[in-house]
C-alpha positions in Angstrom: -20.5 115.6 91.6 -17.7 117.3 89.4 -14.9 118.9 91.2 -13.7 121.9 89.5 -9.8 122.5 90.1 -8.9 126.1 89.4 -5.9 126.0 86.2 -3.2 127.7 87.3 -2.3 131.2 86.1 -0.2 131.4 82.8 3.2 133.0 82.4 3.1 136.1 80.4 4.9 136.4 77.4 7.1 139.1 77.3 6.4 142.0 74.3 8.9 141.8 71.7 9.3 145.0 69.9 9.3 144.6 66.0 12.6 144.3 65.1 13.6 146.7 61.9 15.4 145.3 58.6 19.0 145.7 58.4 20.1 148.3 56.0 22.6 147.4 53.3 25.8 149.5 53.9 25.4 150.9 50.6 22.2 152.2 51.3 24.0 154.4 54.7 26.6 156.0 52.5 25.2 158.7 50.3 26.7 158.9 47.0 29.4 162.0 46.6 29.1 164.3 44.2 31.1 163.5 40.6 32.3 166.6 38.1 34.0 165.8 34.8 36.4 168.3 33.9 37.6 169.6 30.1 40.4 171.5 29.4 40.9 174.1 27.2 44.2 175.0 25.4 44.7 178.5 27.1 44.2 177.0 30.6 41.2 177.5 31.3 38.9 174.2 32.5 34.9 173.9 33.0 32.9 171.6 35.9 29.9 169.9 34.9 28.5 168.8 38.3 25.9 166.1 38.9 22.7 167.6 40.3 22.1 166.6 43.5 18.5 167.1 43.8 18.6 170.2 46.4 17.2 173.8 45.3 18.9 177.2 46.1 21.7 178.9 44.7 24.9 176.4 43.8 28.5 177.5 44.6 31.4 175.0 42.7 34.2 175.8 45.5 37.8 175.9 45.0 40.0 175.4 48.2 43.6 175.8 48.7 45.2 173.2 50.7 47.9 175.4 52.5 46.0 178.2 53.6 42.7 177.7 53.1 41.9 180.5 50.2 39.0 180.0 48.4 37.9 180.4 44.9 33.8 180.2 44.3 32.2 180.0 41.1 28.5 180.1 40.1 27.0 176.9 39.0 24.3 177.1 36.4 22.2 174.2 34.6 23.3 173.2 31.7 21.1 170.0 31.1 18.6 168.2 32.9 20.7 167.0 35.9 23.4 168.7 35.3 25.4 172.3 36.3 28.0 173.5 35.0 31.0 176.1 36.3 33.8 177.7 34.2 37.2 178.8 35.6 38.5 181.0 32.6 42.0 181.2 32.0 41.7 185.1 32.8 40.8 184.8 36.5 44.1 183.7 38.9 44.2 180.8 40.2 47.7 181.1 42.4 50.2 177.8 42.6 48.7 175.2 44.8 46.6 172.5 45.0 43.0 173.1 45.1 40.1 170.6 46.7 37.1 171.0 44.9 34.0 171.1 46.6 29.9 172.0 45.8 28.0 174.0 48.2 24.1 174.1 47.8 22.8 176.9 49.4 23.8 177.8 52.6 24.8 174.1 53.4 27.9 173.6 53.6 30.8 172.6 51.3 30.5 168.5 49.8 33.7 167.3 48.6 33.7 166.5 44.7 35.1 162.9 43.2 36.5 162.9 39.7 34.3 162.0 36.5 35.8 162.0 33.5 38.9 164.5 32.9 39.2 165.8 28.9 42.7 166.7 29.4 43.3 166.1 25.4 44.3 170.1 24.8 46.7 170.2 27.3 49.0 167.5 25.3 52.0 168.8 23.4 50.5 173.1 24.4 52.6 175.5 23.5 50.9 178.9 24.4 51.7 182.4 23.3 53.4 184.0 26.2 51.8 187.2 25.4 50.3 187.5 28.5 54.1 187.7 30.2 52.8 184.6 32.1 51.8 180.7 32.0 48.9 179.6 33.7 48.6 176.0 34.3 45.4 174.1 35.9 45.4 170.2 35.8 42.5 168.4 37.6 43.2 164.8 38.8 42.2 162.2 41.5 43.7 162.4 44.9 44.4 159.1 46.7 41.2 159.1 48.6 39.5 159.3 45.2 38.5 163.1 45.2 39.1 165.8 42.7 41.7 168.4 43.6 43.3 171.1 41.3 46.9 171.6 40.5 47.9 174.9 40.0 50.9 177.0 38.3 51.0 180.7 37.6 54.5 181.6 36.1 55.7 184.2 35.4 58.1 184.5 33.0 58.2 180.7 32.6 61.1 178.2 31.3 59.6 175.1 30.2 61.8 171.8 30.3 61.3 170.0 26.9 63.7 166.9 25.5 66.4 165.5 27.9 68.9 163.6 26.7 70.9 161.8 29.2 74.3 160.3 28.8 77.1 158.7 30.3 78.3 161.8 31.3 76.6 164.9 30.3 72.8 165.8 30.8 71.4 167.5 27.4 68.5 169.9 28.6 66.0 171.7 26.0 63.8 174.2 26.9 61.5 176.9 25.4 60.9 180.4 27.2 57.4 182.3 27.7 57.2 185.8 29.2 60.6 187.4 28.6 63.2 187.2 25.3 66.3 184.9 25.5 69.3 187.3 24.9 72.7 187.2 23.8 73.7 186.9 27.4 71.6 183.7 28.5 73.2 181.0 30.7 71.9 178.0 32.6 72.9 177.7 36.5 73.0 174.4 38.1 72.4 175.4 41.6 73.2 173.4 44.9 70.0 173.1 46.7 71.4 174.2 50.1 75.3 174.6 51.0 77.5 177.4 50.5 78.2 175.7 46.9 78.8 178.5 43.9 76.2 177.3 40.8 77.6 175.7 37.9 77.8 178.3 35.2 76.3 176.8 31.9 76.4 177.9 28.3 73.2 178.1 26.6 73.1 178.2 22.6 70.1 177.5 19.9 67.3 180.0 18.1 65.1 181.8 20.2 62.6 181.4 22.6 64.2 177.5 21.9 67.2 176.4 23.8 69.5 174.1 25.1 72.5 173.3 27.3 74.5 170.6 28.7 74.9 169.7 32.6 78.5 168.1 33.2 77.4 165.1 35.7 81.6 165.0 36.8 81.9 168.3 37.8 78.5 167.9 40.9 79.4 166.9 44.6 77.2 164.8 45.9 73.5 166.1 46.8 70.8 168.0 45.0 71.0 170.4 42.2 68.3 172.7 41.1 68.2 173.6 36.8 67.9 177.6 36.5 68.1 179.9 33.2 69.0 183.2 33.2 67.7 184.5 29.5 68.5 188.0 29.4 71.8 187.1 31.7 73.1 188.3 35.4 70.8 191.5 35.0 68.0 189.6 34.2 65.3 187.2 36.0 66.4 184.1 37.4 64.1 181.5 36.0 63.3 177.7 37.7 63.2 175.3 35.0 59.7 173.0 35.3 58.1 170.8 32.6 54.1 172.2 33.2 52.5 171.7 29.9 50.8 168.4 29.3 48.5 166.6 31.2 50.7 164.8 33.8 50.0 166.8 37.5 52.9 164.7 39.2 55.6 164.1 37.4 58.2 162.8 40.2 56.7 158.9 39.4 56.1 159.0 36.1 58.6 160.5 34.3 62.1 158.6 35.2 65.3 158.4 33.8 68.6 156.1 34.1 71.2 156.7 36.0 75.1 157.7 34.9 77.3 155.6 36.5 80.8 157.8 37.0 83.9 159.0 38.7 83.4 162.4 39.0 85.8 165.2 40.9 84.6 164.0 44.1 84.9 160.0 43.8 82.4 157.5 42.5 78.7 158.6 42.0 75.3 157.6 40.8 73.8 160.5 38.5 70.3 161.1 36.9 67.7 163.9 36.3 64.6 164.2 37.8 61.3 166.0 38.4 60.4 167.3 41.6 56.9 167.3 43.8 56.3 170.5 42.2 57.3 169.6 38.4 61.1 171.7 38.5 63.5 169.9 36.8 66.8 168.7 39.3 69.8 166.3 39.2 70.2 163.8 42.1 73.9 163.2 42.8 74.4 160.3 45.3 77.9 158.6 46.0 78.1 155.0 45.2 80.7 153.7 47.7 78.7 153.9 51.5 78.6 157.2 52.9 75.1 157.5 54.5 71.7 158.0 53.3 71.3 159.6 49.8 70.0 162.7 49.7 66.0 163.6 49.9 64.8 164.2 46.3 61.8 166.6 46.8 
């Protein structure tokens, strides 16, 4: 007789849920938004915008970065895949830098990365002045890698051409838009701060061209700020700036040597340079040890 012995009971396996594919990173970050920008020789620039796929009514948004103001412009298709929006020279675009954004719909606002920039007109422009004003707009990549606007309305406008820098003496050139240089023009080198009087500074050459010198020796140490004065002390007092080309920061690109002198005040280090907004200054610092040299903004 066969004896049956019972098996004992199993151990259930536990239920292991499926487990999903990992997702390459790539494939979690959608892909921004790219406009190439041209240029045109009165200051006007277009957007051509990537499609993005989404229907509804498309909004190319311009914001400024200090108070929020906002400039919207219809985008239409131009091409399969492609819209298109045009800022024309005519509509005001105050100084600042604007973000660019898209907005599809009622969605809200996607921040815009740079294509390709046709920036070729703006080289070497020398506009009419008709107007009584220079309007400047100069698209370029942030340092996050988005596109952003930089901005100048001026009017009139003094535009910083050749400098000439010397042992002693800055030469300055300029050309003027928006108002006529008179018999009475003179350049002021002004002391950014301090009770300081300007430096008074004879201007000579064949209208709207000019030019003038800056005597390094005759600066205290600090920060001076390059006006013109074209119809003289009843006219407008008019910053200096170097706007038209296609550089939207100037401070780091253009540079210039320094003058090594003794001026009125001891021994300095002199040299021109272009501020965060584009205005031409001269940085005087003292070269024995005094303290920090002044802030160059």
């Amino acid at each position: 007789m066969t004896t049956l012995v019972p098996r004992p009971p199993q151990p259930q396996q536990p239920s292991v849920p499926p487990q999903p594919v990992p997702r390459r990173a790539e494939e979690d970050t959608a892909v921004p938004p790219r406009a190439d920008c041209v240029a045109d020789s009165a200051g006007g620039l277009t957007f051509d915008v990537t499609e993005t796929g989404e229907s509804g009514a498309a909004l190319l948004v311009l914001r400024r970065r200090d108070d929020g103001a906002e400039v919207s412009l219809p985008l239409t298709p131009v091409s399969e895949g492609r819209l298109r929006a045009a800022l024309p020279s005519g509509v005001a675009l105050p100084e600042g830098r604007w973000d660019a954004y898209v907005r599809l719909a009622d969605g809200e606002p996607q921040r815009l990365v740079p294509g390709v920039n046709d920036l070729r007109s703006l080289v070497d422009r020398m506009p009419s002045g008709s107007l009584g004003h220079v309007a400047v707009r100069i698209p370029y990549a942030t340092k996050h890698g988005n596109l952003t606007v930089r901005s100048w309305l001026r009017a009139p406008h003094v535009e910083a051409g050749e400098l000439h820098v010397g042992e002693r003496v800055l030469e300055v050139r300029g050309r003027v838009y928006g108002v006529a240089l008179g018999p009475d023009a003179y350049a002021e080198v002004s002391p950014r701060g301090g009770d300081t009087a300007p430096l008074r500074a004879e201007v000579t050459g064949d209208a709207p061209d000019f030019r003038f010198d800056v005597p390094y020796d005759e600066l205290a140490e600090g920060v001076w700020d390059l006006w013109l004065r074209p119809a003289g002390q009843a006219g407008p007092r008019v910053r200096l700036a170097r706007l038209l080309d296609d550089v939207a920061d100037k401070k780091a690109i253009f540079t210039y040597p320094k003058a090594e002198l003794r001026g009125a005040h001891g021994p300095v280090e002199a040299h021109p340079y272009y501020t965060v907004d584009n205005d031409l200054s001269v940085a005087v610092t003292a070269r024995s040890p005094k303290g920090p040299a002044p802030k160059t903004s």
